[in-house]
N, C-alpha and C positions, 0 to 999 in steps of 0.2 A: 504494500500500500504506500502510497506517496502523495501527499498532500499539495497542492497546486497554489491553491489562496488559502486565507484566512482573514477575515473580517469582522471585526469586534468594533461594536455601537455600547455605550454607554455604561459599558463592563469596568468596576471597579474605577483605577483612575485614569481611562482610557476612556476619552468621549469619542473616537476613531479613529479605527487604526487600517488599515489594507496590508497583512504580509503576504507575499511570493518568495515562498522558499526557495532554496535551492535544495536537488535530488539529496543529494548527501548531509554533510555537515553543513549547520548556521549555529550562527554563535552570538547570543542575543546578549550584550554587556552595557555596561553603566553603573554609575551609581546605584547606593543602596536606596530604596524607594523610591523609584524610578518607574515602577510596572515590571520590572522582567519576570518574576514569577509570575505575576496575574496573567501575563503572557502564555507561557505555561499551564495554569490553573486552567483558562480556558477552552488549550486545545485535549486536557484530559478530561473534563466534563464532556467532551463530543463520543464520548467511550460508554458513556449514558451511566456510569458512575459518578459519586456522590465528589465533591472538592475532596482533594486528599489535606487538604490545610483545616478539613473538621469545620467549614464557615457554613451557614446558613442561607439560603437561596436570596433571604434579603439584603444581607452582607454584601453580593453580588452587584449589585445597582451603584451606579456612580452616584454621589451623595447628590437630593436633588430631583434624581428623574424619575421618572412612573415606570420605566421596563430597561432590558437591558438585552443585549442579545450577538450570540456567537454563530457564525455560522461558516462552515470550508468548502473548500468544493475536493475531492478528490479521486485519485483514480484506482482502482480495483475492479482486479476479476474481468481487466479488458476494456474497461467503459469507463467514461466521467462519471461519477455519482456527487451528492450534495449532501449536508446537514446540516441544521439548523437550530437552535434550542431558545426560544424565547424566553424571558423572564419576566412575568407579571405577578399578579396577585397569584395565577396559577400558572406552573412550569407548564410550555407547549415545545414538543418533539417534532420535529418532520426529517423524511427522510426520502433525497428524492425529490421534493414538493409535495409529498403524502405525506398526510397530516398521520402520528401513530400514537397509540393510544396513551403510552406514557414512555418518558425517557429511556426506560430498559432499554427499549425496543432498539434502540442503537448498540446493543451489548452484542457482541461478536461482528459488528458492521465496521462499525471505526477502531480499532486494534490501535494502544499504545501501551507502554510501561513509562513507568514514571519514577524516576529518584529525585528527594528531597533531604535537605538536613532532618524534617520531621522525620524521618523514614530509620532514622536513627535508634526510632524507639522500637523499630523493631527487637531490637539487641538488648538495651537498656531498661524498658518496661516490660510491664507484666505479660502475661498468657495475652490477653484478648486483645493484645495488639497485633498477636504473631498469629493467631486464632482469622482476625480480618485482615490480614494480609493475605492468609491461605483462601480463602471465600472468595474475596474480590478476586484473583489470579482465575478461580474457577470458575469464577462467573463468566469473566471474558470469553472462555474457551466452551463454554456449555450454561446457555444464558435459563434453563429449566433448573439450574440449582439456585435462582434469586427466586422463585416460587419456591422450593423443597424449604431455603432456610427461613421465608416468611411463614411458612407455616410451622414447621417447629418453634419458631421462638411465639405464637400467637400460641401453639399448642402448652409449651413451656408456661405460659405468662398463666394458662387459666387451670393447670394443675397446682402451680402456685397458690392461685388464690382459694383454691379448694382444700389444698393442704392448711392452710388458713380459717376456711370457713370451716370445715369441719371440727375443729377445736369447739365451737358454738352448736352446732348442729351434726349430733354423731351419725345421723343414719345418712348424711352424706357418703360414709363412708366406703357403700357398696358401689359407689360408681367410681371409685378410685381408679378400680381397676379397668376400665375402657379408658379410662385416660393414658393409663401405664403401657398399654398395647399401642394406644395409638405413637404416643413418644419414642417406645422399642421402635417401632418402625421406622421413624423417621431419624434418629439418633441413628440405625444399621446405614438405612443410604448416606447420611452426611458421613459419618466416619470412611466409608469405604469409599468414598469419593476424595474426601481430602487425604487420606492415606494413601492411596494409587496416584496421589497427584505430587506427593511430598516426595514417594519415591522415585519419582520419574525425574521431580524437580534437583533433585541431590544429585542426580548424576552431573545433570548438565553444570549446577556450581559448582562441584567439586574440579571439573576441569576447566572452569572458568576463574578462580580464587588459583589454583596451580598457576594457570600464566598469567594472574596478575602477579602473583607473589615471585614470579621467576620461577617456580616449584619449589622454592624456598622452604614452605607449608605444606599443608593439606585441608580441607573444612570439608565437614561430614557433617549431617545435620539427619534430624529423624520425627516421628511424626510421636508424641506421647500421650496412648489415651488415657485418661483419667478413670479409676477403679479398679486398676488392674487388666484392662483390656491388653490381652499380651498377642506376640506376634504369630502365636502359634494359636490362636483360634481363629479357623479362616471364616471371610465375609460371609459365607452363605449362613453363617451359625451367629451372627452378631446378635439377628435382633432377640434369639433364644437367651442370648448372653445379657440382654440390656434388663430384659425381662425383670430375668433373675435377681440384676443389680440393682434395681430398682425395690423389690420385694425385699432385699436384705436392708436396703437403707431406709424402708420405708417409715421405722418406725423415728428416726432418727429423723427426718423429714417432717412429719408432725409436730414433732417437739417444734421444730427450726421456723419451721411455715415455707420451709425454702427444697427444690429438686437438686441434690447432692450429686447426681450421676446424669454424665452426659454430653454430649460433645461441646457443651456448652462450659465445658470445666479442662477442656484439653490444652495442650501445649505443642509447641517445636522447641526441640534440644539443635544447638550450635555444638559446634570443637572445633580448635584448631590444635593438631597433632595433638590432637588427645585431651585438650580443656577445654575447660568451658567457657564459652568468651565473653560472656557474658561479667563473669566474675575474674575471670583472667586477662582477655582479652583488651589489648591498645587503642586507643581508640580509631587509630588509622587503621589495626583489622576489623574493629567492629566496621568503620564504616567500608572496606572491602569486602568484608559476608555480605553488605547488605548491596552491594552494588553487584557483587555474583550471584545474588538473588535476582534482584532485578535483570539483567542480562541472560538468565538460565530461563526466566519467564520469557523474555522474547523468544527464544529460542523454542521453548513448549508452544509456544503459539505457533512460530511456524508450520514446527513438527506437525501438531493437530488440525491447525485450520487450511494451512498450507500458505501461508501471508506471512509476510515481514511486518513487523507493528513499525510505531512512528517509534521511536525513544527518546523520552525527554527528562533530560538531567539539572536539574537544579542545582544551582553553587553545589558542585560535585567534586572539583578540582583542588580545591584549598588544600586539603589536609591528604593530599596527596602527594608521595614522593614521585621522582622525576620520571623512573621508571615503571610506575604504576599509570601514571599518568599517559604515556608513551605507549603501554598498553591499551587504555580507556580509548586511545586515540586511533589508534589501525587496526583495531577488531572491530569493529562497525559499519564498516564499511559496505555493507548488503542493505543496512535501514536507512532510514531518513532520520537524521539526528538532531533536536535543538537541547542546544548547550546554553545556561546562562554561568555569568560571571561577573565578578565589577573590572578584572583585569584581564583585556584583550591578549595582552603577553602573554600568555598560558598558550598561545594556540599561533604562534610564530610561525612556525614550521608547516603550520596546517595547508596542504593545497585543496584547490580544488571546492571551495567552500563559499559561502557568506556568513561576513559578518552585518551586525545590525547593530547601530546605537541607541539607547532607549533615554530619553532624556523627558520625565516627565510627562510619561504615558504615550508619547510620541517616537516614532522610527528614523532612523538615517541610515542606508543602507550602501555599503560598500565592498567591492571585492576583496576575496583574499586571496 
């Protein structure tokens, strides 16, 4: 996939912009608050995922106006196509000039990966950062898991409050269990979807963390369910397994008023050559696990949909030595890449490329 235009009206602090990329590398620099992330932020909402900066659809609006709106033209699968994402009082999707019924519907259409400094937390924070990272990845490549996990977490939310209600009202009690089957069920397909997808995901970082580190390293990472789900009970037998888990914890759940068991309490383990980077880990390799992540997800994209995603790197380069750097730089060369930075300098040697000034929500654009 390869991005042709992009046109951003009233987005954040860009009242208009027109870019024309170029195929390969562009390298979007300037000062700090300047727009070069918003920049960014807007061509990964064309992915019909949510801002990865955590903002709020109204946050989005340039201060001021009543709507705001993205929209590219690009080429895939042979043909020009379009997207477009308005922002009102209600988000509008189209795709093409068809209007779709909501934003998802862009989820496997417009293919990008995306790194940020935020992206950090993969590493640094809890489970349920490394938890939606894993989700978001699957969504992209199989847009029927944003329905599977709306419904277990809707299914989750109302065992919850029945685990709750029945402290008040015991003969609740017998309908526990259609709740319990319905959740086994949906806990077996999320687990065996993000677990065939971590595994797959590991291979490709691990050779991707090798040549950035020179082979220096090694990074291994693994999918960790929660209650003891171990690697030797296979998928077919999960939801007999969740059943179970769910019955043993159940009484321990009444007490809590809270579901103790469940993909919704799982993890991803890091190492490098054997630690945990978390707790060991430098911060120039956490932030190279997290960029072999991201780059091992382009890569599954390929593999599965058979497309090159866009990849766009936010302040990616800083904390980057020379030779990590120099890596980041000539293995990409198959995608379309937008890089930001506040120093052009990084990208000296770069041929073949554009660069773009951003100066106050505004472009100047020049070869490199």
């Amino acid at each position: 996939m390869k991005i042709n235009a992009l046109n951003l009206t009233n987005f954040r602090n860009i009242a208009s912009l027109e870019l024309q990329p170029a195929e390969h590398v562009n390298i979007i620099y300037g000062d700090n608050a300047q727009g070069k992330t918003n920049l960014i932020e807007a061509l990964w909402l064309l992915t019909g995922a949510k801002s990865f900066r955590g903002a709020k659809d109204a946050e989005l609006l340039q201060f001021g106006s009543g709507f705001a709106k993205v929209s590219a033209s690009f080429f895939k699968e042979g043909r020009d196509q379009t997207a477009e994402i308005l922002f009102t009082a209600k988000k509008q999707a189209q795709l093409n000039e068809i209007a779709l019924p909501s934003v998802t519907g862009l989820a496997g259409i417009f293919c990008a990966v995306v790194f940020s400094p935020s992206h950090l937390s993969l590493i640094q924070d809890g489970p349920s950062a490394r938890r939606r990272f894993a989700d978001t990845c699957i969504c992209q490549i199989s847009p029927k898991f944003i329905a599977l996990m709306s419904d277990y977490n809707r299914t989750l939310l109302q065992r919850n409050s029945l685990l709750k209600d029945i402290s008040y009202s015991s003969y609740l009690l017998d309908t526990l269990d259609v709740w319990d089957d319905r959740l086994a069920c949906l806990s077996a397909l999320i687990v065996k979807n993000r677990k065939q997808y971590i595994q797959r995901l590991a291979v490709h970082a691990g050779e991707i963390y090798s040549g950035i580190s020179s082979k220096k390293e090694t990074l291994q990472m693994r999918y960790l369910a929660a209650g003891g789900l171990t690697d030797d009970v296979p998928d077919g037998q999960y939801k007999e397994w969740f059943l179970q888990a769910l019955g043993q914890a159940r009484a321990e759940d009444l007490k809590t008023g809270c579901t103790s068991v469940g993909p919704h309490r799982d993890d991803i383990d890091f190492e490098i050559n054997g630690m945990n980077v978390r707790s060991f880990g430098s911060q120039g390799q956490q932030r190279s696990s997290v960029l072999a992540l991201k780059l091992a997800e382009s890569r599954l994209i390929r593999e599965l949909l058979h497309d090159e995603p866009v990849i766009l790197l936010d302040d990616v380069m800083s904390e980057l030595d020379k030779s990590r750097q120099d890596y980041l730089l000539n293995h990409l060369s198959e995608n379309q890449v937008f890089i930001t930075c506040c120093d052009k300098g990084y990208f000296d040697a770069l041929q073949n490329g554009k660069a773009f000034h951003m100066v106050k929500g505004r472009l100047q654009n020049e070869e490199c």
